[in-house]
C-alpha positions as CSV (number, residue, x, y, z in Angstrom):
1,X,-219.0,-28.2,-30.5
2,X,-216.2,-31.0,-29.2
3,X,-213.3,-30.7,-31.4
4,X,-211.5,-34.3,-31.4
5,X,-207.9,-34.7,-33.2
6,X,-208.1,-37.3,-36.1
7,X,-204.8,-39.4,-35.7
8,X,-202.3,-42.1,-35.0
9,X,-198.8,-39.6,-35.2
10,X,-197.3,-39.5,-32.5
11,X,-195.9,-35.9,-32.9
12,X,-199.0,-34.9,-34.1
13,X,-201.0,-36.2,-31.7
14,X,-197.5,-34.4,-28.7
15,X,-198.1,-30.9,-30.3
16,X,-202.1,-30.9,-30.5
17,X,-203.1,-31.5,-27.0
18,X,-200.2,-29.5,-25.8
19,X,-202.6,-26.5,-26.9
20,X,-205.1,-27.2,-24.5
21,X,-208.5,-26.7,-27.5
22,X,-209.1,-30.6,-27.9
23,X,-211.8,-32.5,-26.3
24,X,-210.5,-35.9,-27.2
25,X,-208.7,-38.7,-29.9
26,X,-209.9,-40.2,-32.5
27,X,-208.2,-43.0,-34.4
28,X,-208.5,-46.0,-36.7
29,X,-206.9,-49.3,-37.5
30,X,-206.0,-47.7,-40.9
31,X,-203.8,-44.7,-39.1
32,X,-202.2,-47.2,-36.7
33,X,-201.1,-49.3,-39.5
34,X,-199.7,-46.2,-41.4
35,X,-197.4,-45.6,-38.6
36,X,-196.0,-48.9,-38.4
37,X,-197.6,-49.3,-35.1
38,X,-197.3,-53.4,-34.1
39,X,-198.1,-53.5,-30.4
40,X,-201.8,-51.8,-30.9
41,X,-202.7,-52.6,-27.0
42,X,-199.4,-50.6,-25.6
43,X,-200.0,-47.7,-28.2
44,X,-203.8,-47.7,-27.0
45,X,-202.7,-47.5,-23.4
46,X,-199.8,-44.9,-23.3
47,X,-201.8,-42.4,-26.0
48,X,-204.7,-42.8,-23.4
49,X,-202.5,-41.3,-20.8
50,X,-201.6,-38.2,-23.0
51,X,-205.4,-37.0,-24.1
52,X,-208.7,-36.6,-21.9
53,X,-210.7,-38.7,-24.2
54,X,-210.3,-41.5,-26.5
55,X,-212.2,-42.9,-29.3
56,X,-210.7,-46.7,-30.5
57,X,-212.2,-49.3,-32.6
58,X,-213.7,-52.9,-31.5
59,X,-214.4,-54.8,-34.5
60,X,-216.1,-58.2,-34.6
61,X,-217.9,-60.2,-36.8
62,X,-220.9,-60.7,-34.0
63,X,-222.4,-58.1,-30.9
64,X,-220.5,-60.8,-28.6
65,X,-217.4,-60.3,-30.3
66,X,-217.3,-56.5,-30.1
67,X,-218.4,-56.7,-26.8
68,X,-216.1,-59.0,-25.4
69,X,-213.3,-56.8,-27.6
70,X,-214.1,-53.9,-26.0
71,X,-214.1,-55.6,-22.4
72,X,-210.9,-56.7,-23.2
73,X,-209.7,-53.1,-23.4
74,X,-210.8,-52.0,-20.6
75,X,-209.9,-55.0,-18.8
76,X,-206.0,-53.7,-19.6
77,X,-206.2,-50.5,-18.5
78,X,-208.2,-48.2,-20.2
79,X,-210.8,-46.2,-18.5
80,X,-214.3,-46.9,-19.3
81,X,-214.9,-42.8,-18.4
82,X,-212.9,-41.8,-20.4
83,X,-212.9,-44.5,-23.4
84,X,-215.1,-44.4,-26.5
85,X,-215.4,-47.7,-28.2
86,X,-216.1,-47.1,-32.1
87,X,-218.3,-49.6,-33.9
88,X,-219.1,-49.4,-37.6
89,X,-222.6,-49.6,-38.3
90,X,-224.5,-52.8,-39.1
91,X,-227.1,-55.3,-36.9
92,X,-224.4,-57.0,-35.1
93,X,-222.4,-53.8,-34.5
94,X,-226.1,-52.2,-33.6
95,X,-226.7,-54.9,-30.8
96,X,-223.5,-54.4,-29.5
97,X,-223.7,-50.7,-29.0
98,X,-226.9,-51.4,-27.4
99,X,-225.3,-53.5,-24.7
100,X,-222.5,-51.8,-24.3
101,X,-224.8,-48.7,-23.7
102,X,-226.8,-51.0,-21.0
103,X,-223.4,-51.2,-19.3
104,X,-222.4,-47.5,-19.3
105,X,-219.5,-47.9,-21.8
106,X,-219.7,-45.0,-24.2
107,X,-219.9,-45.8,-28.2
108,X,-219.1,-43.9,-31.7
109,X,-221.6,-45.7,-34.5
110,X,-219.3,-44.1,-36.9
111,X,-219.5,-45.1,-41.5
112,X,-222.8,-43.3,-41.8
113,X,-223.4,-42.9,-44.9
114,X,-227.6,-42.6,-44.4
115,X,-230.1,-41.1,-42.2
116,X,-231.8,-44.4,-42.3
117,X,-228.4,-45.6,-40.5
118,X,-228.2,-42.7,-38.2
119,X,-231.7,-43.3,-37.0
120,X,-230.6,-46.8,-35.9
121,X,-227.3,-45.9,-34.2
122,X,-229.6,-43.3,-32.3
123,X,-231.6,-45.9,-31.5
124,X,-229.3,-48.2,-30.0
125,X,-228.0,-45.9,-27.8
126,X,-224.6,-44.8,-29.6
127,X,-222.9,-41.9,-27.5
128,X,-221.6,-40.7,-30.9
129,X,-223.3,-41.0,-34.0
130,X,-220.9,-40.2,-37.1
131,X,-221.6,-39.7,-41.0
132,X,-218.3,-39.5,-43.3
133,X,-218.5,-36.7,-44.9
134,X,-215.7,-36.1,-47.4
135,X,-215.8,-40.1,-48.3
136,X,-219.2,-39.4,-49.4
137,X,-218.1,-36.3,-51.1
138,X,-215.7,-38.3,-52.8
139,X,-218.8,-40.4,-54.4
140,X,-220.5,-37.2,-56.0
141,X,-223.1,-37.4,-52.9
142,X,-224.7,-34.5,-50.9
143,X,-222.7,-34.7,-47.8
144,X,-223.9,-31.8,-45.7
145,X,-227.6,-32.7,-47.0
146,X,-227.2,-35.8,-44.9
147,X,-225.6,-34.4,-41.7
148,X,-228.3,-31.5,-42.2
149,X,-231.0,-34.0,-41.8
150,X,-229.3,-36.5,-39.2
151,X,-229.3,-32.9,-37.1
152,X,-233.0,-32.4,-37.6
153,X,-234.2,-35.8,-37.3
154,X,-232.0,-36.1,-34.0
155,X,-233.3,-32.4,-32.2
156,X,-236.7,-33.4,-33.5
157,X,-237.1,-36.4,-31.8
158,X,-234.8,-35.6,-28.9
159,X,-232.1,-38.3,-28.7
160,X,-229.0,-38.5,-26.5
161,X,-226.8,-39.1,-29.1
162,X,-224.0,-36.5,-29.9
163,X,-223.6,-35.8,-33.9
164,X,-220.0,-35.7,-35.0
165,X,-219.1,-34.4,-38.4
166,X,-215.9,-36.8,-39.8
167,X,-213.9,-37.3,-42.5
168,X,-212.4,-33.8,-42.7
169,X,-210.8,-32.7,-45.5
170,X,-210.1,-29.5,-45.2
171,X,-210.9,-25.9,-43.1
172,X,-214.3,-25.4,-45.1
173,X,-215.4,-28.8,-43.6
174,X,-215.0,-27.2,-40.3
175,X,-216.8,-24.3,-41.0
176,X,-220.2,-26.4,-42.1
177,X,-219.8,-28.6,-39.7
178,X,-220.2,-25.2,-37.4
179,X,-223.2,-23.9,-39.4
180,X,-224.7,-27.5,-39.6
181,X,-225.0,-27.3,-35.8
182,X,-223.0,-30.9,-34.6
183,X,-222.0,-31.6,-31.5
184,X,-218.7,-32.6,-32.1
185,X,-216.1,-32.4,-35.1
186,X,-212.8,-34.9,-35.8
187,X,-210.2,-33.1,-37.8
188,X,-206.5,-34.2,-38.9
189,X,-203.2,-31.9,-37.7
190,X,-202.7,-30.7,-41.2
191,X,-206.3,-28.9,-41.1
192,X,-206.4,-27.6,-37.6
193,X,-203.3,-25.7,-38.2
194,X,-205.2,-23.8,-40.7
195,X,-208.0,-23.0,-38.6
196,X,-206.5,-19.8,-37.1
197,X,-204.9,-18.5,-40.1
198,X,-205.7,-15.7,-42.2
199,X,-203.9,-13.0,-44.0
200,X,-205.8,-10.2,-43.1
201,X,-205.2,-11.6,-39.4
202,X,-201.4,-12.4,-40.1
203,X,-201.1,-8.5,-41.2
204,X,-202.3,-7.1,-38.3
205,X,-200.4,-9.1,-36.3
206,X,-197.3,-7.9,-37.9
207,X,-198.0,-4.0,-37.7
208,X,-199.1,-4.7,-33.8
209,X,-195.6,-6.6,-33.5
210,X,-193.9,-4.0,-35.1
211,X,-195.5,-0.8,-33.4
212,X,-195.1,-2.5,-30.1
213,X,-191.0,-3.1,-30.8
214,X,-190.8,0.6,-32.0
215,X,-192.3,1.7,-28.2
216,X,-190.6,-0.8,-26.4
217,X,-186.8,-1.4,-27.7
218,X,-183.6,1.2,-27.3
219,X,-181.7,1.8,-30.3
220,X,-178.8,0.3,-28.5
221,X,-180.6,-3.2,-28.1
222,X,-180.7,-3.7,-32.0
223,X,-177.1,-2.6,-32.6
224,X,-175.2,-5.1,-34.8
225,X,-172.3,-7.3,-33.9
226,X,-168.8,-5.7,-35.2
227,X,-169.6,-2.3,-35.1
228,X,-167.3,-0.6,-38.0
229,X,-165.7,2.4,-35.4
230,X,-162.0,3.3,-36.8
231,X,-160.1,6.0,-36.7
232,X,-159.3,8.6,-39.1
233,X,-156.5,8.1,-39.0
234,X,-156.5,4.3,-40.1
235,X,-156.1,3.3,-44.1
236,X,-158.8,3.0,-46.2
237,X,-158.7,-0.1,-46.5
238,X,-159.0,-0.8,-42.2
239,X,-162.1,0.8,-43.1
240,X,-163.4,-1.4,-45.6
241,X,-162.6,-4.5,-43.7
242,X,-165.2,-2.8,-41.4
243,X,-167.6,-1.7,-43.2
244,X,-167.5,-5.7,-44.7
245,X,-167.5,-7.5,-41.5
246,X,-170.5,-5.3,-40.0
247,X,-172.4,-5.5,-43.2
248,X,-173.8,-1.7,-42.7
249,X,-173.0,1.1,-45.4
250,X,-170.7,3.0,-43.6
251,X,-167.9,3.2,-41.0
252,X,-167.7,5.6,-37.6
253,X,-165.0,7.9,-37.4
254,X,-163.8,8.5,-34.0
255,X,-161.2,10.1,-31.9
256,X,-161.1,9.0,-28.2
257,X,-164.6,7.4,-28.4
258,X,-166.1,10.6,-29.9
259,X,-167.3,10.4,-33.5
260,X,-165.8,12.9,-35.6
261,X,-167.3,11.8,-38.9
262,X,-169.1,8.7,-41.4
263,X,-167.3,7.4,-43.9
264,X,-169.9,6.0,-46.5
265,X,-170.2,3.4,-49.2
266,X,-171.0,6.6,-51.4
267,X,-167.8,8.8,-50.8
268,X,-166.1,5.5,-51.7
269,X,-167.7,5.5,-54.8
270,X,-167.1,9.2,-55.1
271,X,-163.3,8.4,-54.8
272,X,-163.5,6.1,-56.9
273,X,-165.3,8.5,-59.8
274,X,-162.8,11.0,-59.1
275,X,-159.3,9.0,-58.9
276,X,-157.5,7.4,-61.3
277,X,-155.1,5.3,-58.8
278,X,-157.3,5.0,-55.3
279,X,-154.5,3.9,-52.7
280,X,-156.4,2.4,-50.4
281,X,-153.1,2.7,-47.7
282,X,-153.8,6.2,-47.2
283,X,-155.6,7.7,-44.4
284,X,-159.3,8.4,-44.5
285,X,-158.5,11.7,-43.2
286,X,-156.2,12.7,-46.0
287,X,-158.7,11.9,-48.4
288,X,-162.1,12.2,-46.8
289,X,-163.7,15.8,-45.5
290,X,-164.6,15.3,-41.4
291,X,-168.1,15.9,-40.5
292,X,-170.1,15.5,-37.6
293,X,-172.6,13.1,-38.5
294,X,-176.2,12.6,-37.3
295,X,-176.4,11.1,-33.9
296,X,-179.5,9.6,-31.5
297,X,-179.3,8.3,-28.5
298,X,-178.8,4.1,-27.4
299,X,-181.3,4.9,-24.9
300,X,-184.1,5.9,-27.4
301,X,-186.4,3.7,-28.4
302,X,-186.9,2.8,-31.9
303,X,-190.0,4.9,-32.8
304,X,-187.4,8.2,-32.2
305,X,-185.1,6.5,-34.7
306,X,-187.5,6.0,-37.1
307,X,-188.7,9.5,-37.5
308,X,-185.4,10.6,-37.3
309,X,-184.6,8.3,-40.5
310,X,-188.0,10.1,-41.9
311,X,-186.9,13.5,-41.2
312,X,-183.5,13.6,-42.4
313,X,-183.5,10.6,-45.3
314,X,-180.5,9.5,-44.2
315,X,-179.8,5.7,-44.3
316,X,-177.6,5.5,-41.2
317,X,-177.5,6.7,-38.0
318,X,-174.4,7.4,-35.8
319,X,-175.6,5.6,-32.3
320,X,-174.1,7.4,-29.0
321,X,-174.5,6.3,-25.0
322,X,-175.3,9.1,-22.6
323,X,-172.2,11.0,-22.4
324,X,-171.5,11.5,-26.2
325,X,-169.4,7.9,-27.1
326,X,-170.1,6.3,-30.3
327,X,-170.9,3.2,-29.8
328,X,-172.0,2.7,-33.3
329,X,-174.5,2.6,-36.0
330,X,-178.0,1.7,-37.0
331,X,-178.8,1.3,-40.1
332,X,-182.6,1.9,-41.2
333,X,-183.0,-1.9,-41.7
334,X,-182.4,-2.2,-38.3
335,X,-185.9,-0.7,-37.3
336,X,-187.9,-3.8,-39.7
């Protein structure tokens, strides 16, 4: 099933065939005129560079006038291999399809709203032969009823002409217009970037992405910025300016690059609790007990960290290279 890109946005239209899926363009006067588009023959001709195929109107009010209009394309630039011609349906419109057919130009007898209309743009050769489904939704109308039958009536009675399924609405159209069995579908941006989506899919995705950083990332690569390492010997306060700027729980202790202690948001509490007059000018050592925390590796890879966080319920983790220097902390966010 061809899947065509409904639109006239130029960003839309930039981000969609940069994905490589879409068989072609299709477009209207109406979109044009949305996006304030004046010079329709220069829009036609650069947009025709950027997708394999495009589908353009050629209105007239007779066969000789859509004929002529679509001649006139072509005649600018466009390729006739790579150019379908759209042509609402009526007797004129029918005759010029039919001509234009004769000459190898390819066609889109698109406002179906009948089989009865169908059965005459099969008949006059259209390349494309399109029904509007969600306008006719819109009138209370059995939509899929009619592209069922223009399905049928076309395998039945073995015509050339390609089915396409318009007038999208939203990603349920899609999925009749697969069950209905078309040859080709034209959906707007907003619905094809729901087409791949779904939660159940978005969840696994998420526990693969997060498995595969647990196997494949060292504890040192997701170390913070400003990592709180003071010394004991430094006033409380140093260490809350830290423990601030580094937006971890706790502060590393160290003496010549060794890590002697933590010092916690909960023993500041703790002081806190059990002082009346906390001077935070003091040292940590004078009013903090030293001991040596909990330490892993920068060289493991996350997975260790995390059962380490499991097996000792500790929030924090004191983070050491391979000859026993802290070099920080990781917090048990860190791993997420």
């Amino acid at each position: 099933m061809e899947l065509y890109l409904d639109s006239a946005n130029p960003s839309e239209i930039s981000a969609a065939f940069q994905l490589g899926i879409f068989h072609g363009l299709t477009t209207t006067p109406t979109f044009l005129k949305r996006q304030g588009i004046t010079n329709v023959d220069h829009w036609l001709l650069e947009t025709a560079k950027q997708v394999p195929i495009i589908q353009i109107e050629a209105l007239g009010n007779s066969a000789l006038e859509i004929v002529n209009e679509a001649n006139r394309l072509l005649g600018l630039g466009l390729n006739h291999e790579t150019t379908v011609f759209k042509i609402p349906v009526s007797l004129h419109g029918l005759e010029a399809c039919a001509r234009l057919t004769k000459d190898g130009i390819m066609t889109n007898v698109h406002l179906i709203y009948t089989p009865q209309q169908a059965y005459m743009a099969m008949n006059s050769g259209a390349t494309y032969v399109c029904p509007l489904v969600g306008r006719l939704q819109d009138q209370g109308m059995d939509a899929l009823a009619l592209v069922d039958s223009i399905v049928a009536f076309k395998d039945r009675h073995s015509y050339s002409s390609k089915v396409m399924f318009s007038s999208v609405r939203h990603s349920e159209h899609v999925r009749n217009a697969m069950d209905l069995g078309v040859d080709a579908v034209t959906v707007p941006w907003s619905v094809v970037q729901q087409l791949p989506n779904n939660h159940l899919t978005s969840l696994g995705s998420a526990q693969f992405d997060e498995d595969h950083r647990r196997m494949t990332v060292r504890v040192e690569q997701v170390l913070r910025p400003n990592q709180p390492i003071v010394s004991p010997d430094s006033p409380l306060r140093e260490a809350l300016v830290a423990m601030t700027l580094s937006g971890l729980g706790a502060v590393v202790l160290a003496e010549n690059q060794r890590a002697i202690g933590l010092f916690t948001d909960g023993d500041l509490r703790r002081l806190m609790e059990h002082t009346s007059n906390l001077d935070t000018n003091s040292s940590i050592r004078s009013m903090h007990a030293l001991r040596p925390p909990l330490a892993i590796s920068g060289s493991a890879m996350l997975q260790e960290a995390f059962s380490r966080f499991t097996e000792t319920k500790v929030d924090q983790l004191l983070v050491e290279d391979d000859n026993g220097n802290a070099l920080g902390l990781i917090d048990i966010q860190d791993l997420n």
